[in-house]
C-alpha positions in Angstrom: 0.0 0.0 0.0 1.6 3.2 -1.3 1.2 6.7 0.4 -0.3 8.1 -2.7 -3.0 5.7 -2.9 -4.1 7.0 0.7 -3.7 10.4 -0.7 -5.7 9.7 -3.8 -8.7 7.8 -2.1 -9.2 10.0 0.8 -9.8 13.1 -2.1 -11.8 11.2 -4.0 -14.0 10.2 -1.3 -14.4 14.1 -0.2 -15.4 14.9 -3.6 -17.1 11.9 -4.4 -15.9 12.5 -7.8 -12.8 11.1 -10.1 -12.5 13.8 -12.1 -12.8 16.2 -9.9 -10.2 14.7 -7.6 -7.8 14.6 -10.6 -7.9 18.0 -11.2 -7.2 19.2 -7.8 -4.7 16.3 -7.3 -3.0 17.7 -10.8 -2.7 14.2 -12.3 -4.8 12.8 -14.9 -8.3 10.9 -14.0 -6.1 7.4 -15.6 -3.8 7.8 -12.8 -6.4 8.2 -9.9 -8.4 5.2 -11.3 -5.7 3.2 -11.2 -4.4 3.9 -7.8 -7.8 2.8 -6.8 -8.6 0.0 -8.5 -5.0 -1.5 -7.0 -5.8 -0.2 -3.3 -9.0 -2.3 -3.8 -7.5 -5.2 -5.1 -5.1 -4.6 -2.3 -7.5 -4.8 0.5 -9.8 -7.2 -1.3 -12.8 -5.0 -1.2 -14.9 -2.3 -3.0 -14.1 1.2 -1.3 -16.6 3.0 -4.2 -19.6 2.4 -6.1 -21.2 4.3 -9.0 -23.8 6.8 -8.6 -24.5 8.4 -12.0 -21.5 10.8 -12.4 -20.1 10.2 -8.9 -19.1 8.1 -7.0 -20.1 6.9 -3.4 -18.3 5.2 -0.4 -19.2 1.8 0.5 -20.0 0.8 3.9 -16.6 -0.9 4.2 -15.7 2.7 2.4 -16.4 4.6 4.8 -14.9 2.8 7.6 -11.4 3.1 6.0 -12.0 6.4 5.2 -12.0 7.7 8.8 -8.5 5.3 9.3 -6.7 6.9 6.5 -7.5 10.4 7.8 -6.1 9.6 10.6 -2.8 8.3 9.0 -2.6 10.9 6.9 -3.2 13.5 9.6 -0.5 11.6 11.9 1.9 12.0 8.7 1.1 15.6 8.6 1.9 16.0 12.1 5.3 14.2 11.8 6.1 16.5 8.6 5.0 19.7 11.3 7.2 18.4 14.1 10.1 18.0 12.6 9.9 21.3 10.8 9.2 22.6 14.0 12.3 20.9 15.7 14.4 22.6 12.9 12.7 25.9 13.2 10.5 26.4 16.0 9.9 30.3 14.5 7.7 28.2 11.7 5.8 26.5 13.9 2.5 26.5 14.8 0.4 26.6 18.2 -3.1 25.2 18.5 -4.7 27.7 21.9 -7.8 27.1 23.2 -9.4 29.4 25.7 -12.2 30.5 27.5 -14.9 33.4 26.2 -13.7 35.6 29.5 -10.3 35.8 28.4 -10.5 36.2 24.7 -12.0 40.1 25.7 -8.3 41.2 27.0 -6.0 38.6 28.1 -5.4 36.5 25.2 -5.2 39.5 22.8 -2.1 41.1 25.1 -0.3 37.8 25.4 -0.5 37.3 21.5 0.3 40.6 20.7 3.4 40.4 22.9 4.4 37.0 22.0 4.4 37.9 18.1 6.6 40.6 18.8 9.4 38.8 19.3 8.1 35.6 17.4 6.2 36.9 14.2 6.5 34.4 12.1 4.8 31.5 14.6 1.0 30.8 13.9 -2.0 30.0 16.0 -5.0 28.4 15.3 -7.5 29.2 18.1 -10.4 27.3 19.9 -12.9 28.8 22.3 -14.9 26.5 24.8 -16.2 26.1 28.2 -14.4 24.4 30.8 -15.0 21.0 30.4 -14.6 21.2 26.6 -11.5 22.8 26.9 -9.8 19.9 29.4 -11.1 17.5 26.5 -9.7 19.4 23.6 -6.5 19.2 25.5 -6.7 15.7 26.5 -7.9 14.3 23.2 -5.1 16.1 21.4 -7.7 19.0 19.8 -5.2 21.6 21.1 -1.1 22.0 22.3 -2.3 24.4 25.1 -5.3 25.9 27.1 -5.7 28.4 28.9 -8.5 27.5 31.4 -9.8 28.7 34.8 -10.1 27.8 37.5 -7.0 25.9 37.5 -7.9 22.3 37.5 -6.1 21.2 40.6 -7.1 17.8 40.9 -7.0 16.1 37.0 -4.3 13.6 36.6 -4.7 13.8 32.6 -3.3 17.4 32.1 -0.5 19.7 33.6 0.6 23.0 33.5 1.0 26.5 35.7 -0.8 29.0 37.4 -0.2 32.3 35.8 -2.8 34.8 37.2 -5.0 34.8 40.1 -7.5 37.7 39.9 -10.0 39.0 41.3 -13.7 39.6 41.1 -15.5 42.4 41.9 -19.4 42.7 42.6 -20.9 45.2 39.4 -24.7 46.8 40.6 -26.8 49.0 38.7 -26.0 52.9 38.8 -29.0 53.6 41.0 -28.5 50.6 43.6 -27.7 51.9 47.5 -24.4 50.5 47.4 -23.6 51.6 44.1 -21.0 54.5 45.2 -19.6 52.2 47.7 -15.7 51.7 47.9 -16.1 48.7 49.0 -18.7 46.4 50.2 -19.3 43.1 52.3 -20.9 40.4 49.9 -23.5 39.2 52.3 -25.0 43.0 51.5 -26.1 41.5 48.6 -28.1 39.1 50.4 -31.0 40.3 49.0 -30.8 41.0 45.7 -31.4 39.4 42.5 -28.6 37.6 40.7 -27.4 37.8 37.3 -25.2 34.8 36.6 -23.5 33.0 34.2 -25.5 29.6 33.3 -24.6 26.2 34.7 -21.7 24.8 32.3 -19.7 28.0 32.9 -16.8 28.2 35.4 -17.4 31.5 36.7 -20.9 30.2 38.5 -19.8 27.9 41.1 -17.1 30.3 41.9 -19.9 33.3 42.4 -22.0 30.6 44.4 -19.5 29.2 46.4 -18.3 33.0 47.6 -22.0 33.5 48.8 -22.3 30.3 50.8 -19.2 31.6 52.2 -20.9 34.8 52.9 -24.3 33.5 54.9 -26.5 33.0 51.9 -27.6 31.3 48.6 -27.8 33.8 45.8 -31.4 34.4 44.3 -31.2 34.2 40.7 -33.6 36.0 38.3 -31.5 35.9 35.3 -28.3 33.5 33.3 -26.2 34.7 30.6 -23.1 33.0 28.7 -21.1 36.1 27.9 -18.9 38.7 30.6 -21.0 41.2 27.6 -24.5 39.8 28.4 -23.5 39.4 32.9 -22.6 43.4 32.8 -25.7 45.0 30.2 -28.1 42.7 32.2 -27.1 44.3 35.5 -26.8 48.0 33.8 -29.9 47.9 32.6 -31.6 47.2 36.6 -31.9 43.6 36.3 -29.8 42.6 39.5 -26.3 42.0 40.4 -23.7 40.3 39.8 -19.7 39.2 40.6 -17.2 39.5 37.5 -13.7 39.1 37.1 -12.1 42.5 36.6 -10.4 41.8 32.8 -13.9 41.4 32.2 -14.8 45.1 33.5 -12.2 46.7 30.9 -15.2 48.1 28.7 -16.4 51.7 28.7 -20.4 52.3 26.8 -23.6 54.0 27.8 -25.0 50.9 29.7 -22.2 50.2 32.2 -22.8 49.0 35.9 -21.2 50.7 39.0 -18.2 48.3 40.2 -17.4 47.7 43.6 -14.5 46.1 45.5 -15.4 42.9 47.5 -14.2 43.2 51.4 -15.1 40.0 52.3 -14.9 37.5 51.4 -11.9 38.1 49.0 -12.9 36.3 46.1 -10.3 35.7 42.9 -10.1 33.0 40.3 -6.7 31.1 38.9 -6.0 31.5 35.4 -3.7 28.2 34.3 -1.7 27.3 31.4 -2.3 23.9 30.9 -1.0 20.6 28.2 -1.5 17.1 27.8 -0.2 15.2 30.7 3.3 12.8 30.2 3.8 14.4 26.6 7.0 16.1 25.7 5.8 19.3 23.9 7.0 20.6 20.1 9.6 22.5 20.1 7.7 25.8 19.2 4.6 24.9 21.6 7.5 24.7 24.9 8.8 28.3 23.5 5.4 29.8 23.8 4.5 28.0 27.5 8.0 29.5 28.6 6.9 32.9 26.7 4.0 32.9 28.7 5.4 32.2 32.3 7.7 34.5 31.6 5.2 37.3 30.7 2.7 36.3 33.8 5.9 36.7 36.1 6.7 40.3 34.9 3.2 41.6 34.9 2.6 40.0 39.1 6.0 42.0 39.7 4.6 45.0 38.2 1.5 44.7 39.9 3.1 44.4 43.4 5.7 47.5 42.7 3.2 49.3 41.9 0.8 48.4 45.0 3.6 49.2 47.2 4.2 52.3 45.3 0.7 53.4 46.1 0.8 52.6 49.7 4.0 54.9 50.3 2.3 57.6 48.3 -0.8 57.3 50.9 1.6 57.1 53.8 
């Protein structure tokens, strides 16, 4: 069995048409017919059958179909990795990431990466959290960034590289609304506006009100930090988002208020397949990226002891 049979088969079968596949394969319709007819022979079974001017996958078709994909896919991925290994600047990184982060973080790290990388390319996939842990595991992507930090999963690894915090967002007119900072149990009372079930943020916003004395009332779910923040500008309730999430500016923007107690913050992680030796260009980027995280926490804590002498 030849590589170019694989090749051949696997275009014909997308087109479902010879002639077709010869032109795109830049070889005469002879040639593709032939490679066929022998990979048949080969296997001792019909892979095609006639359908007027096209042709259609057998049952037995379509079963090798998905396994020469996959070799040919694997192949592709050798070709890539050694590439890569010779020239990890011509590489390329597959990122998944949550919705929250692709607003600001993922943007900045990007941005800052392909400033000193610019020839390295991504291909991107958003998802929820326990999407994203399967897109890792299963190969989907190189790297996710995920939160919260999954602590406690044997089949991935990786780094913290942010903890943040959330900060309680009201409507302009609500009592507490001018507030520096607040107590969360004052919210005790008031409607919720919170991210539905499958999202991350949610047991973090409902696990910070059990610790405060009470279960939040909800009166309204969203999937987006955009949907969480017009909901509660427009009066529909309240809410707890992280504060990347708050870097917006419009007409319909809720008052944000610091959290006293309890503090409540979320870990932002880096995280890869478990016992797997990453590409050359996919380790440059993680290293990139702790690297980056490291910086920015220093900045942050220069300048919040800068602050405090300059209040002293």
């Amino acid at each position: 069995m030849e590589l170019r049979q694989l090749q051949y088969f696997v275009r014909v079968a997308r087109l479902q048409h010879v002639t077709k596949a010869a032109e795109e394969l830049h070889v005469a319709q002879s040639a593709v017919s032939r490679q066929i007819h022998r990979l048949e022979e080969e296997l001792g079974v019909r892979l095609f059958v006639q359908r007027g001017r096209n042709v259609q996958l057998t049952p037995v078709g379509q079963l090798f179909l998905k396994r020469a994909e996959s070799i040919l896919h694997a192949l592709d991925n050798a070709v890539n990795e050694i590439h890569e290994f010779l020239d990890p600047e011509a590489g390329e990184i597959r990122l998944g990431f949550p919705h929250s982060l692709g607003i600001l973080l993922i943007p900045q790290v990007i941005a800052a990466f392909r400033k000193v990388h610019p020839q390295v390319k991504f291909r991107f996939r958003q998802g929820m959290y326990a999407s994203l842990i399967r897109d890792v595991t299963e190969a989907e992507v190189d790297l996710a960034f995920i939160s919260p930090f999954p602590e406690n999963n044997d089949a991935v690894t990786g780094d913290i590289v942010l903890t943040e915090e959330l900060f309680a967002i009201l409507p302009q007119n609500h009592p507490l609304a001018g507030e520096k900072s607040i107590h969360l149990k004052q919210l005790k009372d008031d409607t919720f506006v919170l991210f539905s079930a499958p999202y991350s943020l949610r047991p973090i916003v409902w696990e910070a009100c059990k610790t405060a004395g009470f279960l939040p009332r909800i009166g309204f779910e969203g999937e987006e930090t955009d949907t969480i923040r017009g909901l509660v500008a427009a009066g529909m309730g309240v809410s707890l988002l992280p504060e990347m999430a708050l870097h917006h500016t419009g007409t319909m923007m809720p008052a944000v208020v610091k959290i006293e107690e309890p503090r409540v913050t979320r870990t932002i992680g880096l995280i890869r397949r478990a016992g797997e030796k990453p590409a050359p260009v996919v380790k440059m980027f993680h290293h990139f990226v702790l690297e980056y995280f490291r910086c920015q926490n220093q900045n942050m804590k220069q300048a919040g002891a800068d602050h405090g002498h300059e209040t002293k």
